[in-house]
C-alpha positions in Angstrom: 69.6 104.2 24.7 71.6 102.3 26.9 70.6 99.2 29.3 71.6 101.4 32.1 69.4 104.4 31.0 66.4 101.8 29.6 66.6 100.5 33.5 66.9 104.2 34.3 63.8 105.6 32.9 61.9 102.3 33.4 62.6 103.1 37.4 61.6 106.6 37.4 58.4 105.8 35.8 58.0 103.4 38.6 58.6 106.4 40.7 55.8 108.9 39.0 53.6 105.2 39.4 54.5 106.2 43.2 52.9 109.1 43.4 49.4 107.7 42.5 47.0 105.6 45.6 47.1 103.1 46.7 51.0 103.3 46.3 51.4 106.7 47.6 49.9 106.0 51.1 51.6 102.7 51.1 55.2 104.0 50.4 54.7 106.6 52.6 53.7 104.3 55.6 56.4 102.0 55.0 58.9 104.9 54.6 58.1 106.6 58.1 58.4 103.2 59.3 61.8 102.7 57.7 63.2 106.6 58.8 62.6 105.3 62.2 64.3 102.1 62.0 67.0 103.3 61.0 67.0 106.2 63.6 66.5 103.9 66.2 69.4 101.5 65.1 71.6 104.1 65.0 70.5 106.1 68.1 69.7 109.2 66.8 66.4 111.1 66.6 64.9 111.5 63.1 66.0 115.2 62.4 69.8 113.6 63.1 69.7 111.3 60.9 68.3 113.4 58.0 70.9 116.0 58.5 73.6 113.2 58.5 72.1 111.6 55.4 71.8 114.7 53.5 75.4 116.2 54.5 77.1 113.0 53.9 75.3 112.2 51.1 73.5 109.6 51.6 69.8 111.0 51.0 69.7 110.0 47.3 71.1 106.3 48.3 68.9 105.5 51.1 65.6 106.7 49.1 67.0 104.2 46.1 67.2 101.3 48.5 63.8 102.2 50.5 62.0 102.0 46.5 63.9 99.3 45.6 62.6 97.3 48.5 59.4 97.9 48.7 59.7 97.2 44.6 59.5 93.6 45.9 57.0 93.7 49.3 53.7 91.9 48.6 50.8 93.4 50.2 47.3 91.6 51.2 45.2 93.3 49.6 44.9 93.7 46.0 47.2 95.5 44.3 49.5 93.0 46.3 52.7 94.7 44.4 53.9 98.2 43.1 55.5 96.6 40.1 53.2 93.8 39.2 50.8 96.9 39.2 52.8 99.1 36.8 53.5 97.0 34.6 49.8 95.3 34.1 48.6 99.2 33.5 51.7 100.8 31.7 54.4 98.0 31.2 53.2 98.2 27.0 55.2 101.5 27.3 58.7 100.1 28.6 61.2 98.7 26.7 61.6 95.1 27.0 64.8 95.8 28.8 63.2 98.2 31.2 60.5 95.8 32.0 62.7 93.3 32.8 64.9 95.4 34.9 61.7 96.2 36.5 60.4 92.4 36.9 63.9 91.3 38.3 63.2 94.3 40.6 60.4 93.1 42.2 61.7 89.4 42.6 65.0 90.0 43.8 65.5 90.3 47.5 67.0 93.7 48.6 70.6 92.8 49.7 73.9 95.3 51.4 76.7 94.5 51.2 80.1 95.9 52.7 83.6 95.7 51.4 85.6 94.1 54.3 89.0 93.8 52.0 90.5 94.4 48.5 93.1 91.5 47.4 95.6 93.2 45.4 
């Protein structure tokens, strides 16, 4: 298997970890809260921007980024972080490359960046 597809898999069991409380209620919290920041930022009202997102593709990217940053959001109360929790309970079943894929998720800030020029 590939790095790529190690980093892969060890993300989407990240996602299935998701699924499960506390995470589930969390993530969905801080989801709502993210749809309608980014609604609000680009004046439109949540059903706008979901149609946009899904008819110009963006859906799948903006869900990536939404996990990906809560991957590194410490809470108050314990468990303080979605990864730190994963892998303490199933991290014995990633490859050492996922986990650290995982580990490098959770301590690196979520960053965008934009392409403002190409030098040719």
């Amino acid at each position: 298997m590939s790095i790529p597809g190690q980093a892969q898999e060890a993300f989407n069991h990240l996602l299935d970890w998701l699924k499960r409380e506390p995470w589930k209620s969390r993530f969905q919290q801080f989801a709502e809260e993210t749809i309608l920041e980014l609604a609000d930022i680009n004046e439109l009202d949540i059903e706008e921007l979901t149609v946009q997102a899904e008819t110009q593709g963006w859906a799948p990217l903006i869900m990536r980024g939404m996990t990906e940053y809560f991957a590194e959001l410490l809470f108050e109360t314990d468990p303080s972080n979605v990864v730190d929790d994963y892998l303490k309970r199933r991290g014995w079943k990633e490859t050492p490359l996922g986990r650290q894929y995982l580990e490098a998720l959770s301590t690196t800030p979520a960053r965008l960046y934009q392409v403002q020029g190409v030098v040719e």
